[in-house]
Residue frames relative to the residue before (quaternion, step in Angstrom):
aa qw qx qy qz dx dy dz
X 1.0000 0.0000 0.0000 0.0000 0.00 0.00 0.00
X 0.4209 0.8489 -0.1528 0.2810 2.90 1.25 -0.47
X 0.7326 0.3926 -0.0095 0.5559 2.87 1.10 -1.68
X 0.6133 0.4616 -0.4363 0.4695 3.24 1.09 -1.11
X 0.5349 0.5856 -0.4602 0.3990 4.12 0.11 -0.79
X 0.7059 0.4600 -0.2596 0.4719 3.38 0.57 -1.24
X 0.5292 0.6262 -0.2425 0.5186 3.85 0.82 -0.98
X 0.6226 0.3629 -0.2816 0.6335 3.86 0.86 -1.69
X 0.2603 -0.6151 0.6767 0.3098 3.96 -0.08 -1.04
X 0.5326 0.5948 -0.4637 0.3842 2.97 0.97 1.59
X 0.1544 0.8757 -0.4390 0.1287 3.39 0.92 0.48
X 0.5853 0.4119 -0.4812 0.5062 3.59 0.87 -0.34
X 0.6506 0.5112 -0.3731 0.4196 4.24 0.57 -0.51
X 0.4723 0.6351 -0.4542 0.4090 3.80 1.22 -0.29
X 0.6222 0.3531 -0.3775 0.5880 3.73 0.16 -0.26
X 0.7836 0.3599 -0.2985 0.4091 3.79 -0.30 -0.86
X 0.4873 0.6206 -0.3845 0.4792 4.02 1.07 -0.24
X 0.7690 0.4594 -0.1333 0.4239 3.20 0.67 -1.26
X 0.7348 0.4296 -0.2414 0.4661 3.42 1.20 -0.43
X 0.4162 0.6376 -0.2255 0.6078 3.23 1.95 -0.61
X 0.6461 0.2242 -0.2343 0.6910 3.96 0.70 -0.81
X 0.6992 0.4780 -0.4837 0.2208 3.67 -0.46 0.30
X 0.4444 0.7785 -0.1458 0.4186 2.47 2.09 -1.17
X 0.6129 0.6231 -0.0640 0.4816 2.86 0.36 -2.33
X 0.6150 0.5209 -0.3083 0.5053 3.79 0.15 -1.80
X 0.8087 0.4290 -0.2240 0.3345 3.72 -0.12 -1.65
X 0.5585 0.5846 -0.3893 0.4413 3.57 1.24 -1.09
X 0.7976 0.3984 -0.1679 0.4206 2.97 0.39 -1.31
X 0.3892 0.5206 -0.4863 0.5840 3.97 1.02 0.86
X 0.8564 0.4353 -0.0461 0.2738 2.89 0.50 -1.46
X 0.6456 0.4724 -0.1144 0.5890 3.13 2.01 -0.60
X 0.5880 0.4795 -0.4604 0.4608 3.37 1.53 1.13
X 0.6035 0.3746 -0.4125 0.5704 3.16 1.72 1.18
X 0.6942 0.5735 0.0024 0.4350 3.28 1.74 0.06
X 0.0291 0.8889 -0.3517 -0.2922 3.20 1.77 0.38
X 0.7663 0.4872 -0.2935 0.2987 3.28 0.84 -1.24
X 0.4950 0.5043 -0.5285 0.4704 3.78 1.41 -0.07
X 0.7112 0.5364 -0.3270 0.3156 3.38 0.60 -0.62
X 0.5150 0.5728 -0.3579 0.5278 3.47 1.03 -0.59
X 0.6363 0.5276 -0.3541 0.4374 4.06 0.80 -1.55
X 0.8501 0.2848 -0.1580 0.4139 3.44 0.53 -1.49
X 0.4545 0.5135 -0.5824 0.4365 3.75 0.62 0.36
X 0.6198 0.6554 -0.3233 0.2859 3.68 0.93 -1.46
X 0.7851 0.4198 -0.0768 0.4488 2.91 0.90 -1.91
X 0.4323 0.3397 -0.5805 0.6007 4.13 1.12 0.21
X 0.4470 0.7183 -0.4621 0.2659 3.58 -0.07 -1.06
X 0.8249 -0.0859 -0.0680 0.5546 3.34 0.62 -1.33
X 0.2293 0.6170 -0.5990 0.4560 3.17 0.59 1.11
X 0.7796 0.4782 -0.0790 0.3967 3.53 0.61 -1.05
X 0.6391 0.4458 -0.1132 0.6165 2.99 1.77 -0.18
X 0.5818 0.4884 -0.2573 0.5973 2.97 1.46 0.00
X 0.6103 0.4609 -0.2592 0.5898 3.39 0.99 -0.83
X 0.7435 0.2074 -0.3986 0.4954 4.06 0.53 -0.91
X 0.3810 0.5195 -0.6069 0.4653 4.21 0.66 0.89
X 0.8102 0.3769 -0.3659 0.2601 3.46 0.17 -0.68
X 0.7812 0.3536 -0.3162 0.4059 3.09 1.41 -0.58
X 0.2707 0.5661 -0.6712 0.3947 3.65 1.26 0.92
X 0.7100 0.5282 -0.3613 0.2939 3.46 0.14 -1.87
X 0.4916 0.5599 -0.2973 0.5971 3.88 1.25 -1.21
X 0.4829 -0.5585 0.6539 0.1651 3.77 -0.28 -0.21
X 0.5895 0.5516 -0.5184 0.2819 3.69 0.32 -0.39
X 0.8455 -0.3646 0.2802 0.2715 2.82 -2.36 0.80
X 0.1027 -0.4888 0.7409 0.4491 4.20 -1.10 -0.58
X 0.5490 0.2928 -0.7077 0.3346 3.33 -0.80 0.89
X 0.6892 0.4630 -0.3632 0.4229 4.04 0.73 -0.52
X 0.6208 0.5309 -0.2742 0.5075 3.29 1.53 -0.80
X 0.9175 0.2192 -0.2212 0.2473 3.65 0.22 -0.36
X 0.2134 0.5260 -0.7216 0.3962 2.83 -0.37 2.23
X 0.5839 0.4689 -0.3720 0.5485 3.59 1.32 -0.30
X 0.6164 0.6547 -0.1640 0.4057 3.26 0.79 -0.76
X 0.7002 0.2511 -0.1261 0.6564 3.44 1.01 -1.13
X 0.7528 0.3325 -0.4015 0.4018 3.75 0.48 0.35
X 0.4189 0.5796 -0.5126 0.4751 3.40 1.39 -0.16
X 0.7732 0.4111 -0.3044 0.3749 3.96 0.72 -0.95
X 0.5747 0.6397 -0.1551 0.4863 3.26 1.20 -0.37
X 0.6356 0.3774 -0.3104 0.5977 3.34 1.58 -0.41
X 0.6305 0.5639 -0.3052 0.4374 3.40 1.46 -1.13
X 0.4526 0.5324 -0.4682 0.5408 3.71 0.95 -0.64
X 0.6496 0.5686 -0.3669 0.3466 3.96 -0.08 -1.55
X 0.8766 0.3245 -0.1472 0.3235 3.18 0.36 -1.53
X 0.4882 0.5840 -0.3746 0.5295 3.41 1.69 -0.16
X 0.7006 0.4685 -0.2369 0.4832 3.50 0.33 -0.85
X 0.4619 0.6374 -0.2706 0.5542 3.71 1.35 -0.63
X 0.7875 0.3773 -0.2485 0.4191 3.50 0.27 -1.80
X 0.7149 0.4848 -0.2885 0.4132 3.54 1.29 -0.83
X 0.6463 0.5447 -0.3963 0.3587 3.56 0.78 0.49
């Protein structure tokens, strides 16, 4: 992962991604007894993930390289809609 950060010329955000997804990861454990953690942390991978499938338009890269960001940015968005409606 490492490299790739470097690659983005984001390397100072490579430590804070990762804690931001862990975060996120935990809310959402935690926000299936919790609607409203759950609503925060679907939101906030959400755009994480949308941020991440900006960089790799702006990068040029493939949608095969792009879509795991892609399919979890919707997947979180699905979460948090369904979240808001409860």
């Amino acid at each position: 992962m490492k490299s790739e950060f470097k690659r983005f010329n984001l390397e100072k955000l490579g430590l804070l991604t990762v804690i931001l997804e862990f975060v996120g990861a935990t809310g959402l454990l935690i926000g299936l007894l919790y609607n409203p953690i759950l609503i925060i942390s679907s939101g906030g991978l959400t755009l994480l993930m949308l941020l991440g499938t900006i960089v790799r338009i702006r990068l040029k890269d493939s949608l095969w390289i792009s879509l795991p960001a892609l399919f979890y940015m919707f997947l979180n968005g699905y979460l948090f809609f369904e979240a808001i409606k409860n």
